[in-house]
N, CA, C and O atoms as a MOPAC input file, in Angstrom:
PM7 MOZYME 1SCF
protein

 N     98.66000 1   111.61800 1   112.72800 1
 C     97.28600 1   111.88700 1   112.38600 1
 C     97.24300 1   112.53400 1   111.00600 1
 O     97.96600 1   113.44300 1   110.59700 1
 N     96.37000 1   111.96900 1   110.43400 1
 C     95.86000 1   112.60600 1   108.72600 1
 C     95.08100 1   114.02500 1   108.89300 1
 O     94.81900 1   114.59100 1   109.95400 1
 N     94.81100 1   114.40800 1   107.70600 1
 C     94.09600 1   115.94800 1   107.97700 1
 C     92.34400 1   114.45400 1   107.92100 1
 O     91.37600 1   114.41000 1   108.68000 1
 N     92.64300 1   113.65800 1   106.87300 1
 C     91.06400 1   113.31800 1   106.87900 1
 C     90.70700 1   112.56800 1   108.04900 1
 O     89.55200 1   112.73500 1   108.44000 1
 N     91.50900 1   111.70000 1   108.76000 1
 C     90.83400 1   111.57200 1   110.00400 1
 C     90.56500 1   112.58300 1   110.87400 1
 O     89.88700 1   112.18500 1   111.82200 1
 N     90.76100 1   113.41100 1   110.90300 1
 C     90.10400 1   114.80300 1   111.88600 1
 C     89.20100 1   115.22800 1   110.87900 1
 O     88.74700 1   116.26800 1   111.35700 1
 N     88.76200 1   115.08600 1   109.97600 1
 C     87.64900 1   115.18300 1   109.04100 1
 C     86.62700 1   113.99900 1   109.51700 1
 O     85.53000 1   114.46000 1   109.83600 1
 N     86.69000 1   113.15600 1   109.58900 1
 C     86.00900 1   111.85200 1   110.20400 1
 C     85.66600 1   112.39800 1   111.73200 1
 O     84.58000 1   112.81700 1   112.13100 1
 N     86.36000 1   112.32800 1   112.14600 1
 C     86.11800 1   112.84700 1   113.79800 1
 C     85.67000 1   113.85000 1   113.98700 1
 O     85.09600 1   114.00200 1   115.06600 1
 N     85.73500 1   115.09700 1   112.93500 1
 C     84.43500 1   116.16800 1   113.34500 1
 C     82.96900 1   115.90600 1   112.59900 1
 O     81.88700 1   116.31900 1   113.01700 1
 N     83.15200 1   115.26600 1   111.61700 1
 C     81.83700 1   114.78600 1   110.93500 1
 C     80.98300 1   113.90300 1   112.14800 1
 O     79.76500 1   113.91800 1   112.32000 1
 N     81.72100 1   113.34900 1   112.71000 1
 C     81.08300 1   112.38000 1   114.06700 1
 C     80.52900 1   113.32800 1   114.68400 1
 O     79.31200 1   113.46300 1   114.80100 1
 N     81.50100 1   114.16900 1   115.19400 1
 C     80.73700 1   115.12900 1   116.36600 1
 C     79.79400 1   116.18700 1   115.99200 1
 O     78.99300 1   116.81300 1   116.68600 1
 N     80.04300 1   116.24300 1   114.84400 1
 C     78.41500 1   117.10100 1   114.35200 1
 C     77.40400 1   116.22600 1   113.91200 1
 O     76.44100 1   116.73200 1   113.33500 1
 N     77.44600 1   114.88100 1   114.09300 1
 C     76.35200 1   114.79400 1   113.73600 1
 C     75.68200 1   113.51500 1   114.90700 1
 O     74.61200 1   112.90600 1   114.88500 1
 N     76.86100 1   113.46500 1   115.88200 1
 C     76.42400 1   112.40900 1   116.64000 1
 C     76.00400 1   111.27300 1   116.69200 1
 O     75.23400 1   110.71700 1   117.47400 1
 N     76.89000 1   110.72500 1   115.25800 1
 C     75.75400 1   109.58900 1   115.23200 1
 C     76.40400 1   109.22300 1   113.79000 1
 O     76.20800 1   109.88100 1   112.76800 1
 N     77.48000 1   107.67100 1   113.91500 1
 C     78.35100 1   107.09300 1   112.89000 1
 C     77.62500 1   106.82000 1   111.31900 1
 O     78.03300 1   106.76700 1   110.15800 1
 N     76.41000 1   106.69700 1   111.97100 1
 C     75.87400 1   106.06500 1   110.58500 1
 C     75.45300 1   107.53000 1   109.12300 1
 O     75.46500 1   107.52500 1   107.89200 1
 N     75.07000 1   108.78800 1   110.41700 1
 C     74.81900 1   109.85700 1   109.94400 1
 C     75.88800 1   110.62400 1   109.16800 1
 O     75.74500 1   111.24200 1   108.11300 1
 N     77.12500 1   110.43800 1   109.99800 1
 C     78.54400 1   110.99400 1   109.54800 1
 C     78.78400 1   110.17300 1   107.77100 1
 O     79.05800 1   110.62300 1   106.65800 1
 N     78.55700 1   109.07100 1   108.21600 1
 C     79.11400 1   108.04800 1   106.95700 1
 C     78.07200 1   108.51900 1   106.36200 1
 O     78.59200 1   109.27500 1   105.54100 1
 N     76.43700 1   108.62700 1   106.14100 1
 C     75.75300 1   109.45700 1   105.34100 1
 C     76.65000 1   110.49600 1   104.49100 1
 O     76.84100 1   110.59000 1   103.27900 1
 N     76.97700 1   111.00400 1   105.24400 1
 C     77.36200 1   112.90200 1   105.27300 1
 C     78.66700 1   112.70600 1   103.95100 1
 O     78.80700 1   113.20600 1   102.83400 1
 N     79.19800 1   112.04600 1   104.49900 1
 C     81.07500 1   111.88600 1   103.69100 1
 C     80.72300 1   110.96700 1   102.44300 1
 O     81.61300 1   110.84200 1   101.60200 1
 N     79.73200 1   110.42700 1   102.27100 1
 C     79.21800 1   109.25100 1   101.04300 1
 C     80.38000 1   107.99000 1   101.00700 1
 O     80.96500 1   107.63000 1    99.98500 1
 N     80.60100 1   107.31400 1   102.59600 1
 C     81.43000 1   106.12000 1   102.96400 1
 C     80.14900 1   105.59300 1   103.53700 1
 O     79.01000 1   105.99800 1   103.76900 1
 N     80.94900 1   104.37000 1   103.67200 1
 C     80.12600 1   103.15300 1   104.70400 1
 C     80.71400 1   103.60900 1   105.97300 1
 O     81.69700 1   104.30200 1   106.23700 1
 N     79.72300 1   102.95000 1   106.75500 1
 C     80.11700 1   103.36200 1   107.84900 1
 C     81.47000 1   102.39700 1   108.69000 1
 O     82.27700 1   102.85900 1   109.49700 1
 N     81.41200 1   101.44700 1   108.36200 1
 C     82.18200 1   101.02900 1   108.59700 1
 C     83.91300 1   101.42600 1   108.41700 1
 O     84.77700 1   100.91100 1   109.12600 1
 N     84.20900 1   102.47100 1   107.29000 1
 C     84.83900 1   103.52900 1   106.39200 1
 C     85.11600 1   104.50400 1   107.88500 1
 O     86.22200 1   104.75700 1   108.36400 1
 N     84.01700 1   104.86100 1   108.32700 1
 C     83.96900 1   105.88700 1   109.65000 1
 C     84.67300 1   105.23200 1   110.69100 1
 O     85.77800 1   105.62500 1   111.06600 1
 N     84.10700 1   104.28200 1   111.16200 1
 C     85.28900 1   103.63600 1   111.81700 1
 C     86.35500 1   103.16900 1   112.34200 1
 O     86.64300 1   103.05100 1   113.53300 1
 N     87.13800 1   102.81300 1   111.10100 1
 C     88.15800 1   102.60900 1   110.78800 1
 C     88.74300 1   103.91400 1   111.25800 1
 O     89.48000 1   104.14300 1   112.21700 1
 N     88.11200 1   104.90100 1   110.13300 1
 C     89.32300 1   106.24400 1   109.90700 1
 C     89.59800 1   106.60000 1   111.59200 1
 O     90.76600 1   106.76500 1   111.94600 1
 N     88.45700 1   106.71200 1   112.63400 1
 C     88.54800 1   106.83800 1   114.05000 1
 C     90.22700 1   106.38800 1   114.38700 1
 O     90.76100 1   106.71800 1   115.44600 1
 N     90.75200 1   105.80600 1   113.60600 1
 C     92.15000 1   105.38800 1   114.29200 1
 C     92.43000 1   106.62200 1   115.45900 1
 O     92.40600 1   106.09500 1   116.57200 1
 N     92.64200 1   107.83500 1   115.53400 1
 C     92.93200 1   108.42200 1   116.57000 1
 C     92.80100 1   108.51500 1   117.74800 1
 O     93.31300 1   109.14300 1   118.67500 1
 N     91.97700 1   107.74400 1   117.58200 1
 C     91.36100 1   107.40200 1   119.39900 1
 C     93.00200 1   106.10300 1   119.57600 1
 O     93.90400 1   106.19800 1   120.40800 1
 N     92.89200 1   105.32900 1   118.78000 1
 C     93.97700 1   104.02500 1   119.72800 1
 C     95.40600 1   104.88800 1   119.29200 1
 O     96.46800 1   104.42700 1   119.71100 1
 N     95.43600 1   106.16800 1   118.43100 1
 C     96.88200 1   107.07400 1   118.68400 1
 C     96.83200 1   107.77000 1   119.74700 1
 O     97.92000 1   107.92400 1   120.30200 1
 N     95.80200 1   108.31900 1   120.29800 1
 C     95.71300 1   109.18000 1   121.60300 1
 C     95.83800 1   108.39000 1   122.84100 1
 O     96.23900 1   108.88000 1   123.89700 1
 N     95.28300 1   106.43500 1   122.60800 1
 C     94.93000 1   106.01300 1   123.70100 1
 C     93.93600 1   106.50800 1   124.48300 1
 O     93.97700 1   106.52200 1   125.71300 1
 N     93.24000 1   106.82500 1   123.95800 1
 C     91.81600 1   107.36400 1   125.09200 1
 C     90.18600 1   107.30800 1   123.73600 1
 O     90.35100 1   107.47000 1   122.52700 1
 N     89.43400 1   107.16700 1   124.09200 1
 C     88.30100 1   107.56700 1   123.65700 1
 C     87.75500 1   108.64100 1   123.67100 1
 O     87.55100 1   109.42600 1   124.59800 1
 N     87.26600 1   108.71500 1   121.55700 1
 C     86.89600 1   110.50200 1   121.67400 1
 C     85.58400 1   110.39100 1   121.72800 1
 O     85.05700 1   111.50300 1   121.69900 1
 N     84.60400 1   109.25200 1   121.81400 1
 C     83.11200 1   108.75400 1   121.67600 1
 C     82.38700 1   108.39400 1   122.71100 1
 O     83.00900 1   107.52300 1   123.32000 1
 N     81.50900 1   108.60000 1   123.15000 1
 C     80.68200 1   107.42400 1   124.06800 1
 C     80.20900 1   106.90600 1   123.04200 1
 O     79.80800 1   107.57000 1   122.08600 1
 N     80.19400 1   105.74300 1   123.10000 1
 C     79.58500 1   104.71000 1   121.77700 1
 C     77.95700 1   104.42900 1   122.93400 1
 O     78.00700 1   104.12700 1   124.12600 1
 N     76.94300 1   104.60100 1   122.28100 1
 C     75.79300 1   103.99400 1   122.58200 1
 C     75.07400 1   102.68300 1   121.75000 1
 O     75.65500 1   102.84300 1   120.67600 1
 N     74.56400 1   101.99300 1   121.62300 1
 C     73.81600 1   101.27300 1   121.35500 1
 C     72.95900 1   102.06400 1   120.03500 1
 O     72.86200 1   101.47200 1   118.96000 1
 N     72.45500 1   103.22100 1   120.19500 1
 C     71.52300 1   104.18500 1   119.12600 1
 C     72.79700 1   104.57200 1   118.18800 1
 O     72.51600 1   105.21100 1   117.17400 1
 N     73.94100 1   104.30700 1   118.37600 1
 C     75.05500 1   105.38400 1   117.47300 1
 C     75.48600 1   104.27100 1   116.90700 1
 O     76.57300 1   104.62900 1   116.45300 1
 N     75.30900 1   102.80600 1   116.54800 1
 C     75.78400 1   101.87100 1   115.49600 1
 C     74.35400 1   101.82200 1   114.52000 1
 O     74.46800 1   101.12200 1   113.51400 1
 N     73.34400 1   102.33700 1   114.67800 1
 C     71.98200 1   101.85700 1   114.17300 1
 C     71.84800 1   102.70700 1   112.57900 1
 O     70.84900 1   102.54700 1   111.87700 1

């Protein structure tokens, strides 16, 4: 794990919401995404992904 993906992954959780995070960091969101790699290093999911959290 990078220090900036745990930068990505708390930007998520404060703001609940991928598109807001990628706001926040001045990436695409798609940028947010990606960096999430830690979820398929942990094997588990750190998100409930909703339907409102790709918008």
């Amino acid at each position: 794990m990078e220090l900036r993906q745990l930068e990505y992954v708390l930007t998520v959780a404060e703001e609940l919401h991928f598109r807001r995070a990628a706001e926040r960091m001045h990436v695409s969101q798609q940028s947010v995404g990606e960096q999430i790699r830690l979820e398929r290093e942990l094997g588990a999911a750190l998100f409930a992904r909703t339907a409102s959290a790709w918008r």
